[in-house]
Kinemage of the C-alpha trace (Angstrom):
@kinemage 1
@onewidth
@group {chain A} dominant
@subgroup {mainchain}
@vectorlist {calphas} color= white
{ca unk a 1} P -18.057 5.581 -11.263
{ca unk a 2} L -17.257 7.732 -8.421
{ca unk a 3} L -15.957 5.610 -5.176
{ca unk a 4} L -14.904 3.016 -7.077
{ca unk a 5} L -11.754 0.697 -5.842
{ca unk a 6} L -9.136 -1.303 -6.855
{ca unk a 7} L -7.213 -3.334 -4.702
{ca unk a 8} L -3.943 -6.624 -4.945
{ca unk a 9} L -3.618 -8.964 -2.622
{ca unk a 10} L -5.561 -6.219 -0.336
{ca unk a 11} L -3.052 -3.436 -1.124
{ca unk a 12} L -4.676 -0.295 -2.461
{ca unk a 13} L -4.021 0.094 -6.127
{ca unk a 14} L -3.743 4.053 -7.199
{ca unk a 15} L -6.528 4.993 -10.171
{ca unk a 16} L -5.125 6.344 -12.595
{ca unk a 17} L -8.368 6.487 -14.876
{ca unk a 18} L -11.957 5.338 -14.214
{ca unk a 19} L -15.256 5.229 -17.194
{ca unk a 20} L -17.625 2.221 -17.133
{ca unk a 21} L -15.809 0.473 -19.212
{ca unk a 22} L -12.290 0.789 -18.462
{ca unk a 23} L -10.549 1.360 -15.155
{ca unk a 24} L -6.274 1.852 -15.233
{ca unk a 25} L -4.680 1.272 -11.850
{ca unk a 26} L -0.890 1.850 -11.159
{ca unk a 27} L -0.246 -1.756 -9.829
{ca unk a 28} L 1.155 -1.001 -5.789
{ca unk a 29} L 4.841 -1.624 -5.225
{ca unk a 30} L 4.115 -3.757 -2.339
{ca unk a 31} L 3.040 -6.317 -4.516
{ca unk a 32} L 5.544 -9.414 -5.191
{ca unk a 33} L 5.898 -11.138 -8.604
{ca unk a 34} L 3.441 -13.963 -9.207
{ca unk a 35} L -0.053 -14.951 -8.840
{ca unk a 36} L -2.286 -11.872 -7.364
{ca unk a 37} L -5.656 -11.006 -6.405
{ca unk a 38} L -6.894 -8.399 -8.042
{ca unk a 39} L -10.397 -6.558 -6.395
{ca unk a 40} L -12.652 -4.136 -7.792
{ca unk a 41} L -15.268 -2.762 -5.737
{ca unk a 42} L -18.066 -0.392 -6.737
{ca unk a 43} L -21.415 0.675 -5.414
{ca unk a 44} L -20.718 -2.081 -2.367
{ca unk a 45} L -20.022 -4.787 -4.924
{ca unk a 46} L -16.562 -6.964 -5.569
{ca unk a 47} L -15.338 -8.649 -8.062
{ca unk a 48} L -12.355 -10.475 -7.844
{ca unk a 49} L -10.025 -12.344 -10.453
{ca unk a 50} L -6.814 -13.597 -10.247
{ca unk a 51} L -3.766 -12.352 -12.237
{ca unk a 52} L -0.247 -12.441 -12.741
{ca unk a 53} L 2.078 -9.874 -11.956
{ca unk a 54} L 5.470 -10.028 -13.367
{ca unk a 55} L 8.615 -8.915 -13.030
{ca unk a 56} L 9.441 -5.455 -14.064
{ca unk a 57} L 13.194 -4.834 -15.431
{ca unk a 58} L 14.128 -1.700 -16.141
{ca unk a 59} L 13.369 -0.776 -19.766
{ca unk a 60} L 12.673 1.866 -22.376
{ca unk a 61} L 9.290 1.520 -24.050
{ca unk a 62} L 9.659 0.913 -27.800
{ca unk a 63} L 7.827 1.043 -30.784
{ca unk a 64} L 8.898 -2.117 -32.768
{ca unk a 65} L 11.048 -4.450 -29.833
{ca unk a 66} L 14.227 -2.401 -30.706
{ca unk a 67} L 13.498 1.263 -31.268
{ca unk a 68} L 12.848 3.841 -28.482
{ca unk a 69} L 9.729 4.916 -28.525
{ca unk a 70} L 10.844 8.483 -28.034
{ca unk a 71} L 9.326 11.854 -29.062
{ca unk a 72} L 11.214 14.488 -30.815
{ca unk a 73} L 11.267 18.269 -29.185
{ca unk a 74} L 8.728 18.987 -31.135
{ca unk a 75} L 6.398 16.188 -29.894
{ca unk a 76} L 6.332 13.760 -32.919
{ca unk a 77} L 6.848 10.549 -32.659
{ca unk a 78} L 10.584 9.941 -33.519
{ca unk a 79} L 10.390 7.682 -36.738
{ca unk a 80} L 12.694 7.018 -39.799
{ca unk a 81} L 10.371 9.829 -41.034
{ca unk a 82} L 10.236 11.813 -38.551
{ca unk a 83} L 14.476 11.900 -37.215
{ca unk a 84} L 15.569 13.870 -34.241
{ca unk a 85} L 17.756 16.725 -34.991
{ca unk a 86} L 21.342 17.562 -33.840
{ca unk a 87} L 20.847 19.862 -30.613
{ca unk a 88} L 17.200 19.391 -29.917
{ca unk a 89} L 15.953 17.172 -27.262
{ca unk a 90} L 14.393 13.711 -27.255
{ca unk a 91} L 11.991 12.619 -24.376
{ca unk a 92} L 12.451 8.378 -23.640
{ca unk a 93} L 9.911 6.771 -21.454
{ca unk a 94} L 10.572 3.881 -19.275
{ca unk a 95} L 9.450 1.616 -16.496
{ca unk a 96} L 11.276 -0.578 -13.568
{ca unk a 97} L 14.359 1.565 -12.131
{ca unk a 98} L 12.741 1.542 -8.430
{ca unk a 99} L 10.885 3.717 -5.943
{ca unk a 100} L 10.486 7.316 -6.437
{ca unk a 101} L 11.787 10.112 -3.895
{ca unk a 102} L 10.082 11.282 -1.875
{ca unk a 103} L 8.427 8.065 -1.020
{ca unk a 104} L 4.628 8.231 -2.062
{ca unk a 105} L 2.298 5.632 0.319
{ca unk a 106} L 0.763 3.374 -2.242
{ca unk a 107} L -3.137 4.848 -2.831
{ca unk a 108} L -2.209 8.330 -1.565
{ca unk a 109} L -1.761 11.187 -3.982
{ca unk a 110} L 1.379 12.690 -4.491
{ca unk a 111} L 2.211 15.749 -2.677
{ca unk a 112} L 2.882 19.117 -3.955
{ca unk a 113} L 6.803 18.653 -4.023
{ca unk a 114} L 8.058 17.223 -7.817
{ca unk a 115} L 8.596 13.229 -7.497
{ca unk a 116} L 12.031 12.102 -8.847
{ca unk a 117} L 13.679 8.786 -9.529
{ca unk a 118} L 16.754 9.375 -10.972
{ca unk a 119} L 18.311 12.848 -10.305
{ca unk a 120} L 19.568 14.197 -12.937
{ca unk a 121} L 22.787 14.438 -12.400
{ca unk a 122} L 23.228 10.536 -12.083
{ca unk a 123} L 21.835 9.914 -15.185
{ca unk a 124} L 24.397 9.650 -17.716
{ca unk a 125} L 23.388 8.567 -21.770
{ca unk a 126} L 24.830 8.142 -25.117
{ca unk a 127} L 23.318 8.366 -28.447
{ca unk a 128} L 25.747 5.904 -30.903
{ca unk a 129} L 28.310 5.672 -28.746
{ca unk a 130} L 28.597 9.756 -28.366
{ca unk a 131} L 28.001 11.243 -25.311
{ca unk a 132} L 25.015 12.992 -24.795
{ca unk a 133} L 23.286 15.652 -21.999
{ca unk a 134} L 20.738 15.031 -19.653
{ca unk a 135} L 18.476 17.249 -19.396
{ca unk a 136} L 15.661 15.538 -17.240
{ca unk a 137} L 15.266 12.307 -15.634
{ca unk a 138} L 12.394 11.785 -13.207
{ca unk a 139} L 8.442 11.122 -13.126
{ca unk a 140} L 6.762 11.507 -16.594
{ca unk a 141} L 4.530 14.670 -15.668
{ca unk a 142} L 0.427 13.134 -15.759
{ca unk a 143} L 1.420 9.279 -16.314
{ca unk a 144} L 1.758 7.456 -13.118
{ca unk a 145} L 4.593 4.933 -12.530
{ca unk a 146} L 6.939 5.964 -16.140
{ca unk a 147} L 10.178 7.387 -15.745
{ca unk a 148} L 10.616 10.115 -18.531
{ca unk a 149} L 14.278 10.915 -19.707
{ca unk a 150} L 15.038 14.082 -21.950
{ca unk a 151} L 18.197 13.982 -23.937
{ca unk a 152} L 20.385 16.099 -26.407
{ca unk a 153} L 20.755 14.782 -29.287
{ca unk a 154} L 24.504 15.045 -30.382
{ca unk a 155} L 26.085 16.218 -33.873
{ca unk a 156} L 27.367 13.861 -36.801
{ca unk a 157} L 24.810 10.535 -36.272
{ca unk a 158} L 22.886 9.001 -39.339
{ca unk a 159} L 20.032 5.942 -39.269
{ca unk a 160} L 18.719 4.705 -36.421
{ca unk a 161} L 21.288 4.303 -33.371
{ca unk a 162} L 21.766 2.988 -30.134
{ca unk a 163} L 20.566 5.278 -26.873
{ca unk a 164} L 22.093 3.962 -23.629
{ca unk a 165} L 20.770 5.726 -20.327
{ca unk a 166} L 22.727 4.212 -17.238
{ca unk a 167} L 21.769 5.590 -13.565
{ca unk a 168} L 22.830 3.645 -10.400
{ca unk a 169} L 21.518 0.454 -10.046
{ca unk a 170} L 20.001 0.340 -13.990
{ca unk a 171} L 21.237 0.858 -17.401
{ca unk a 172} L 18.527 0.504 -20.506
{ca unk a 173} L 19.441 0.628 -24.077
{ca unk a 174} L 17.208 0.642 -27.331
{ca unk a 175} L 17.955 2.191 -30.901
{ca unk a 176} L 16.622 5.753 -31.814
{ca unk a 177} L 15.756 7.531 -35.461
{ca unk a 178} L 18.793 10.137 -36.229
């Protein structure tokens, strides 16, 4: 599959993964909302189809429309069976809170220096109301286009409860297993 393309509305799309059977592009910021054409070219043959593109809000991926779907420090899947533990760190994923820094041209690989969209230090969160640190907000490391977010987990909170991550410009809120 080597030298295959993917391109919308003529703007290179980034590959992210590539077999015969499945190809994952990271869909180019240039693109608008709506109705898009969507190319892939191998071998000197296209194939077009049209698609919709829609808008992308800032969010925290979830499991079940209201939990985070968060891992625990030690890399399981926070659950109601598997809580997160006062003073170890959660890791949130997310989507939609805006370019990353330094700018990346859309279809050219990153550069050497660690991409960031939210510095840490304007990242503020709580965990049920409770304040809580953060200890990393920027590019998930190996998954193009997801913001990752790693947070303490503070003393004293039972069941699931509500995580709140605000930054300027965005603020995302789902429920995590304590």
């Amino acid at each position: 599959m080597a030298g295959t393309t993917v391109s919308i509305n003529g703007v290179a799309a980034p590959l992210v993964y590539v077999s015969s059977q499945q190809i994952n592009a990271q869909v180019p910021w240039e693109v608008v909302p709506g109705n898009a054409t969507l190319t892939v070219t191998h071998a000197g043959v296209s194939a077009s189809q049209t698609i919709t593109i829609a808008a992308v809000a800032p969010a925290l991926f979830t499991i079940d429309g209201s939990n985070a779907a968060a891992l625990n420090q030690n890399y399981t899947v926070n659950s109601a069976s598997h809580p997160a533990k006062a003073g170890q760190a959660i890791i949130l994923f997310g989507t939609g809170q805006g370019p990353v820094s330094p700018p990346v041209s859309t279809g050219a690989a990153a550069g050497s220096e660690p991409l960031s969209r939210v510095p840490p230090s304007s990242a503020s969160a709580t965990i049920g109301g409770v304040k809580s640190t953060v200890l990393f907000a920027g590019m998930a490391p190996g998954y193009a286009g997801l913001l990752q977010v790693n947070l303490v987990v503070p003393s004293g909170l039972q069941g699931a409860e509500p995580v709140i991550v605000t930054s300027p410009g965005w603020r995302v809120s789902r429920s995590l297993y304590r």
